[in-house]
N, C-alpha and C positions, 0 to 999 in steps of 0.2 A: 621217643617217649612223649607222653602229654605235656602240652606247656601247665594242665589244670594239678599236676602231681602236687603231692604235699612234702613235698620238699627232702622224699625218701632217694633212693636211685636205681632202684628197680622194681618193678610188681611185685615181685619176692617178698623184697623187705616193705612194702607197702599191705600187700596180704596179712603180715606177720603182723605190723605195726596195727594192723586193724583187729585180729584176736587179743592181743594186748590190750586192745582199748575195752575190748569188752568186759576181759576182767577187771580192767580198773574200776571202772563205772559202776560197776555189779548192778545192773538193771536186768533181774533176769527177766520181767515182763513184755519188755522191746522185742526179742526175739522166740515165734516160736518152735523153729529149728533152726542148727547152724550145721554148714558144712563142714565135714572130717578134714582138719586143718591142715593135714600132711597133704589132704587130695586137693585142695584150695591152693597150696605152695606147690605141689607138681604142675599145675594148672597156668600162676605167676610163670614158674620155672620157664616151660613152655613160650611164653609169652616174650619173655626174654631174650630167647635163645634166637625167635623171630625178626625180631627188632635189631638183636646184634647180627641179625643174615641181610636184614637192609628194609625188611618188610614195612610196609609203612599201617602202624595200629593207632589211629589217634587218642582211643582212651586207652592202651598200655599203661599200666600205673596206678588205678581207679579201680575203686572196690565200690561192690552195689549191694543195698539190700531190697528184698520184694517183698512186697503184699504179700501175705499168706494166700489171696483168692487172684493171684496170679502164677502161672505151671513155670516149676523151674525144674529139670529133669534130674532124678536123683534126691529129690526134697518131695517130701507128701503136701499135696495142698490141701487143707482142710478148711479155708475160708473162717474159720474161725470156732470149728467145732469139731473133734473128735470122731465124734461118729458118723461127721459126711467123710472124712480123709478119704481121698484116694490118691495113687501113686500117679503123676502122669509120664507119658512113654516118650516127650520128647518138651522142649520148652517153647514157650508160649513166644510167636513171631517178636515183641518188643526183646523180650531175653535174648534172643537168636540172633539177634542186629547188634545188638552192645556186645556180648560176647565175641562176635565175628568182629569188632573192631575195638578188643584186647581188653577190656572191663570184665573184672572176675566179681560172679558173685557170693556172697561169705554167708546170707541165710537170708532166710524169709520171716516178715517181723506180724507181730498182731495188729491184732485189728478189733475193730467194732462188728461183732457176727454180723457175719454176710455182708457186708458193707451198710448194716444199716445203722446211722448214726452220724452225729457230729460231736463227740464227746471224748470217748475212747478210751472207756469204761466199761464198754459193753462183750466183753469177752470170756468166757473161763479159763483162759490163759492169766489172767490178771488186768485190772485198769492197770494201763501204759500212763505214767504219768509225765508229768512236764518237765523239759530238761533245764527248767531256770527254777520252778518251784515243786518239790517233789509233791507238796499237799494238794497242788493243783490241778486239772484235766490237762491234757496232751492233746486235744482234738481229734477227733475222726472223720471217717473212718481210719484215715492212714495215716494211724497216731504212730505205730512201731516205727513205720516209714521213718517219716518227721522225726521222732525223738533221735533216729541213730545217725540222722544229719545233723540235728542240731549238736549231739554230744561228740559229733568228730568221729563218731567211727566207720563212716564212710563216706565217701566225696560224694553219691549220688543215690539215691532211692527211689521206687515205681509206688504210686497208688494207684488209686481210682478214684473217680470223682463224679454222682450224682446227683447229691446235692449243694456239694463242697468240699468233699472229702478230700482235694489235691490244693484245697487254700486255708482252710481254716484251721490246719493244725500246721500248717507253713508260718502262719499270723503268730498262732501262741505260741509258738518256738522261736522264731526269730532268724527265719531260711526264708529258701522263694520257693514257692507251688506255681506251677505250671499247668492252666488245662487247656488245653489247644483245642480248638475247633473240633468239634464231635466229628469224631470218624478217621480224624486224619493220622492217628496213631490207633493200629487195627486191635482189636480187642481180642483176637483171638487166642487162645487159652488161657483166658481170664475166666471166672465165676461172675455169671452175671445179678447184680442187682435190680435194675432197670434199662434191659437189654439195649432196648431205642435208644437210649438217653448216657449213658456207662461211656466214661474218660476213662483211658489210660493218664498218668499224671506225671509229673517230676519234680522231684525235691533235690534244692542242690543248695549250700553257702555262697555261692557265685553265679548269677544270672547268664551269664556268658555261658558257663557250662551246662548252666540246665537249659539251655538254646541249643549249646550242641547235642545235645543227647535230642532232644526233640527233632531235630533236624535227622538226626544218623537214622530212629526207630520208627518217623513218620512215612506212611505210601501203603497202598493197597496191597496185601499179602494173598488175594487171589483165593481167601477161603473166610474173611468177613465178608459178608455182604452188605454191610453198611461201612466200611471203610471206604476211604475218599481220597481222592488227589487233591493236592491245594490247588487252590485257584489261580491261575495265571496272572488275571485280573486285582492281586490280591493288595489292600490296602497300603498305599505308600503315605506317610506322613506328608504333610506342605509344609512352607517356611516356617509359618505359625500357626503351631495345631490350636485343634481346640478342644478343651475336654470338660465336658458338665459335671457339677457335684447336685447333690440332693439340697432339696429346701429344708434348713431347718427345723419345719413339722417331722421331717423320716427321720432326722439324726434324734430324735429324741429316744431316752430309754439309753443311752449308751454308759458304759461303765464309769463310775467319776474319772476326771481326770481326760478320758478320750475326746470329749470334743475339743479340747485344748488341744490335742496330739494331732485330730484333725484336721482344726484349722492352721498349723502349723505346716503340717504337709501338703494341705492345698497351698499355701505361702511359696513352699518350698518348689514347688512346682510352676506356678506362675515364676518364680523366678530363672526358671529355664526358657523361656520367653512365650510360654504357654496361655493363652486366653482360657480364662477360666470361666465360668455363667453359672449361675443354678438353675435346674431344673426338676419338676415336681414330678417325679418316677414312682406315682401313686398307683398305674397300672403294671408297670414291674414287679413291686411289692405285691400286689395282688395274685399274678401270677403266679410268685413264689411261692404261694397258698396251696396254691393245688397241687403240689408236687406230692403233699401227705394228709394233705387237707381234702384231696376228690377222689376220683376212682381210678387216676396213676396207680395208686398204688396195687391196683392188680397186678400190676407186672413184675413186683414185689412177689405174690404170691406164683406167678406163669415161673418162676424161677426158683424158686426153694422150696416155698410152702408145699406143696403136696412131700418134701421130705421129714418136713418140720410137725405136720397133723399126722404124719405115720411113728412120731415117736412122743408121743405124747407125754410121757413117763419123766423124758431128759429135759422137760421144761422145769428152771429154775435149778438145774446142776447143771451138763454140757449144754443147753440151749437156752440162752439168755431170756428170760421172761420178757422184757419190754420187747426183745426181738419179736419173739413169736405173739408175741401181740401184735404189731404192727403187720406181718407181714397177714397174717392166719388173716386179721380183717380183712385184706386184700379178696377175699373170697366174698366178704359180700356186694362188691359192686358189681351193678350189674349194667348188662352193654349199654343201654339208652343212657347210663351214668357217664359212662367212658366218653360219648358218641357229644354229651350237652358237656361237658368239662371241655372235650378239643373242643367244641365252639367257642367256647370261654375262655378259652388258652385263645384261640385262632385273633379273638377280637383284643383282645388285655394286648399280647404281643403287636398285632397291628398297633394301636396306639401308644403302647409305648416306645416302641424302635422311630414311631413319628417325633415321637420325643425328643430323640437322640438323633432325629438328621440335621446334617449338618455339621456334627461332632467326631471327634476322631476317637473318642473313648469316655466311661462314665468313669469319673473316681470317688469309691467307697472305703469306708474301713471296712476291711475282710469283714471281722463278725463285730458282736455288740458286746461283749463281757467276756471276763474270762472268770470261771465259777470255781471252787475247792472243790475237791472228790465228796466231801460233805455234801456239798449243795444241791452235787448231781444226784446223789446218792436219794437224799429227801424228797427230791421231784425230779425223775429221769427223763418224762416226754417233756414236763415243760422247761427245764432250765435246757432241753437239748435244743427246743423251737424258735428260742431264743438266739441259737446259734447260727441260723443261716436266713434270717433277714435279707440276707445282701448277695447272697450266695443261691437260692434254692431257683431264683428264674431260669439264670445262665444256660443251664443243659434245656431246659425244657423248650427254651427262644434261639438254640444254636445258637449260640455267643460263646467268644473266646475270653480267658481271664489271665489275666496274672497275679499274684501274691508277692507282696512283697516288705521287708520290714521299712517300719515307717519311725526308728526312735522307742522309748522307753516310757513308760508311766510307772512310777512307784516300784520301776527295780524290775516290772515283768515287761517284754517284747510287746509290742503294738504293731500292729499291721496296715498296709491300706490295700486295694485293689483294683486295678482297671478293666475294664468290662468294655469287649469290643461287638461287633458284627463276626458272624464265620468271617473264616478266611484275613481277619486283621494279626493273628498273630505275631508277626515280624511288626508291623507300626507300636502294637503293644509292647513288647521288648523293647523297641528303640524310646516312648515316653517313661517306660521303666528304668531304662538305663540313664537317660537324663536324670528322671530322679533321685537316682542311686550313686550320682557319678559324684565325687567331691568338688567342692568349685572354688575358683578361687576369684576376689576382685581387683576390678584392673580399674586404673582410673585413667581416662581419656580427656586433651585438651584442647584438641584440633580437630583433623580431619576423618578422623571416627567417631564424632559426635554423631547425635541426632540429626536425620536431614543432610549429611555433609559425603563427599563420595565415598568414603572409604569406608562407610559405618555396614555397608554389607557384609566387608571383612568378619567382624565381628559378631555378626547375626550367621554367618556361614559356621562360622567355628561352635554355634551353642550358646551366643551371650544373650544376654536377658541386661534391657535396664533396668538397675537397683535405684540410683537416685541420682538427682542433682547433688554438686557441690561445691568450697571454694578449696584452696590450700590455703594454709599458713600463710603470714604478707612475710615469705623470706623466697623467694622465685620469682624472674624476672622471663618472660616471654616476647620469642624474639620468632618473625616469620623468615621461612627458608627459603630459598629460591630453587623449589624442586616442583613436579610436575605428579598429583595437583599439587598445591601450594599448602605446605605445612609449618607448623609453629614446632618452635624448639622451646622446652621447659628446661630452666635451668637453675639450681639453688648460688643463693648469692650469699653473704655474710655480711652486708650490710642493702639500706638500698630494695628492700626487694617489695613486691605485693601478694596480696590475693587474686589468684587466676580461678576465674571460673571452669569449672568441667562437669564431667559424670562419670557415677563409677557402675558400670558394667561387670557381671558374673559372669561368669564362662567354666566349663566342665574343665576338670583338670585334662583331660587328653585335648581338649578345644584348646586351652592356655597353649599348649608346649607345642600344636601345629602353627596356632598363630604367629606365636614367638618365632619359632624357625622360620617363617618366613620375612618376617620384618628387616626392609632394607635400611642398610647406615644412609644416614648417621641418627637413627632411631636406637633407641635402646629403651630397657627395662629396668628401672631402678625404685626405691626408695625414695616417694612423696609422702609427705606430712599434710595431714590436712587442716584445716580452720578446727575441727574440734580436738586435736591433737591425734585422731586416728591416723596410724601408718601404714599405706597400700602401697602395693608394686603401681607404678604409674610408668607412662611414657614420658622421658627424658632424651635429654640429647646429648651427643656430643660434642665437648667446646668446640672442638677443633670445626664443627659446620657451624659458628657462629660467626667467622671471618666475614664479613660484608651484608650481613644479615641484620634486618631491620629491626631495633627493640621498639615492639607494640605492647609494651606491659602497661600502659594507661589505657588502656580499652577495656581491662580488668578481665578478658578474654577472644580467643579466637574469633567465634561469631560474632563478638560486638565489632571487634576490626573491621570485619570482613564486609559491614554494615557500613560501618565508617569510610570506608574505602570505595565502595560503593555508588554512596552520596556523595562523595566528592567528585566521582567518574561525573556522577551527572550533573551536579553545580558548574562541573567546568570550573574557568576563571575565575566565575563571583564567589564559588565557595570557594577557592584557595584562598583569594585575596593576593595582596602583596606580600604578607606578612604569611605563611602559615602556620596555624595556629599549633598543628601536628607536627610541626617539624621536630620537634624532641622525642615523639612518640616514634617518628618514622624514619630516625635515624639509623644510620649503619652503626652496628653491634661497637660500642667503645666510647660512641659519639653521644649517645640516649641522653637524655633528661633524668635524673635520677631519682628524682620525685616519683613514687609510685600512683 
């Protein structure tokens, strides 16, 4: 079975537990078909019976749902309209791969017709609404997606993503969206929106899972022709990345409340030892314009509109009015439009990816606001424009993104996003994971300081300096006679001082490789610091303080080791006859006890 299970014990009871949720929820907007439950459970059954014969299924366990404008075979795709439905005769290559490696799918959810939109609203199926505030939008296009992740009824969901559709309703939910490097998950039997430009996407609770599923459904299927192999070549992070945010100017206009969320998560990020810089992504932004803003959007039109101006009649009942406004304009650009737009795209993108050399990723908040169904309802093209700022370059400059939640404002999910070069995928994920990972502080007194040999340790495992600090004056520090040369931290009950150190963050999986490696007589315990804070710190054990020198007047390790130093090279005249250190440099028992 999956290690990604929900804690069921077979597909069976996992399929089952996923119908159950949907009636709990009673969202019937999320979905707009579901599969015959008994055929869903022979399906699990199946699945099982696999598993217990020794077959190896990594997602065994895992329930999916899809995009309405992705082909699942036995479910009608209708991409969001009734009157395109057609049945298709077999499942679209991403289905084909997840299924072949035991993820059963339970139905196909709505959407934003035809995928046009960021709102996800735009359906007559019903606006999909928000799984934290029902009065609120759900984002699109792959709102159904997203909502039935966010509400637990399935471990993992497929979108698409044009302009955003695989982040910005991952943001207002409170999941991760995934859009991988155009091409590298094949598009085919999908409905296209903007054929060139069209992500397959993923939505998952767990960044790790939505990596696998990316991994299991990416590679060329031999019948897209713009699908792609990853790059061999493909971005590895260095010791210390680097990742630029926007200048102030672009963050402006964002919901109250969010640039507090953001620069929190910029925070939170530098503290995974991340260089952070701003940069002025005014040609990015630009870019983003022309996604709906020039004559892109014909290819809006090369893909639905001649079905959409042959039914004239279903605009404003099965064909959503704003839709067919969008796309039907698509008709009037014309080539010399198309032809001065790439130019304008070709130059914008040149300058801004000059932008971003040198960086391992840009970080944004997903989108700018999160609006009521009211709001959308009163202004549907503009409160939608609003919504992919940050989002609409990506496909257009090949760039890879991820989504991911970034904390709470006023009770609703907040988002941020990393934006790579193609081909970064995997370095995206791992600056994602750093900032997803819980961390915990370690305080250091010795030889994993700053500058000192062992502080690699440290920066291997994920830590980031937080700060200088002292302890409590109740700990007396004593140097070891071990190779290099370490200090032992030890609490005293009378007798003691302030040691200086630093306390260093590290990921919780960094903390517990470290720790397992740490040789005796090191340990982890409980230190008090000078403001009364209490962090795991490195301590010793008594029993290596036998013969060991107490330097606790040096008020720390580096001052020692300064002091020790200087004496090497005064020689005789700085010892004198008299040393003035000798209480400091006594064997452990013998010390001065004057702090």
């Amino acid at each position: 079975m999956s290690g990604f299970t929900t804690g069921v014990a077979s597909a069976a009871e996992r399929v089952a537990a996923a119908f159950d949720r949907i009636a709990e929820v009673d969202r019937p907007e999320v979905f707009i078909s579901l599969r015959d439950r008994e055929h869903a459970l022979a399906e699990a059954a199946g699945i099982d019976a696999r598993v217990a014969e020794g077959v190896i299924l990594p997602l065994a366990g895992l329930v999916v749902a899809v995009k309405d404008n992705i082909d699942v075979e036995g479910l009608p795709t209708t991409a969001g309209s009734r009157a395109y439905a057609y049945d298709p005769e077999v499942d679209a290559t991403v289905i084909a791969r997840l299924r072949a490696r035991g993820a059963v799918v339970v139905g196909k959810t709505n959407l934003d017709q035809f995928a046009t939109g960021l709102v996800g609203t735009r359906s007559p199926f019903g606006a999909v609404r928000n799984a934290w505030d029902p009065s609120r939008i759900s984002g699109g296009s792959s709102s159904g997606s997203a909502v039935a992740v966010a509400l637990g009824i399935v471990d993992l969901a497929l979108g698409t993503d044009t302009a955003g559709s695989g982040r910005v309703p991952a943001a207002l939910n409170g999941i991760v969206g995934i859009k991988a490097t155009r091409g590298l998950l094949p598009t085919t039997g999908s409905v296209p929106a903007c054929r060139s430009i069209d992500c397959i996407t993923v939505f998952a609770r767990d960044l790790d899972l939505a990596r696998l599923a990316v991994e299991f459904v990416s590679g060329p299927d031999g019948r897209d022709s713009l699908a792609r192999d990853d790059d061999p070549r493909a971005v590895v992070l260095p010791a210390r990345p680097r990742v630029a945010i926007p200048t102030p100017e672009h963050l402006d206009g964002l919901a109250p409340g969010w640039p507090e969320a953001f620069a929190a998560a910029v925070e939170r990020l530098r503290a995974t030892g991340v260089e952070i810089v701003e940069v002025d992504i005014a040609d990015l932004l630009e870019a983003a314009t022309l996604l709906y803003g020039g004559a892109f959007v014909a290819e809006r039109y090369a893909a639905v509109g001649e079905f959409i101006a042959a039914h004239p009649d279903l605009v404003g009942n099965d064909l959503d009015a704003t839709v067919a406004s969008i796309v039907l304009g698509g008709a009037e650009a014309r080539a010399v439009d198309l032809y001065r737009d790439r130019e304008r795209l070709d130059l914008l993108g040149q300058r801004g990816l000059a932008s971003l050399a040198g960086f391992d990723a840009l970080l944004t908040p997903t989108t700018t606001w999160h609006p009521t169904l009211d709001e959308v309802a009163a202004d549907p093209v503009g409160a939608n424009s609003r919504m992919g700022r940050f989002t609409n370059f990506a496909n257009l400059l090949d760039l890879a993104a991820v989504a991911v939640p970034a904390g709470f404002v006023d009770g609703l999910p907040f988002g941020v996003m990393l934006t790579g070069r193609a081909f970064s995928d995997r370095a995206l994920a791992d600056l994602a994971r750093r900032f997803l990972s819980p961390r915990i502080d370690l305080l250091v007194v010795g030889a994993h300081l700053r500058g000192q040999p062992l502080n690699v340790q440290l920066v291997a495992a994920g830590g980031a300096f937080s700060e200088a600090v002292e302890t409590a004056p109740a700990y007396r520090l004593h140097a070891l006679p071990t190779t290099p040369p370490k200090p032992g931290l030890v609490a005293v009950a009378s007798g003691g001082a302030s040691i200086r150190g630093e306390v260093w963050s590290l990921p919780a999986a960094g903390f517990a490789t470290f720790v397992d490696a740490l040789p005796a007589p090191m340990a982890i315990g409980a230190v008090t610091l000078a403001d009364g804070r209490v962090l795991r710190g490195f301590v010793c054990e008594p029993a290596a303080l036998v013969g060991a020198r107490d330097v606790t007047r040096y008020g720390g390790w580096v001052a020692y080791l300064a002091g020790r130093a200087a004496d090497a090279r005064g020689g005789a005249e700085a010892r004198g006859g008299t040393d003035a250190r000798a209480g400091a440099d006594a064997p452990a028992g013998k010390a001065d006890a004057r702090p």
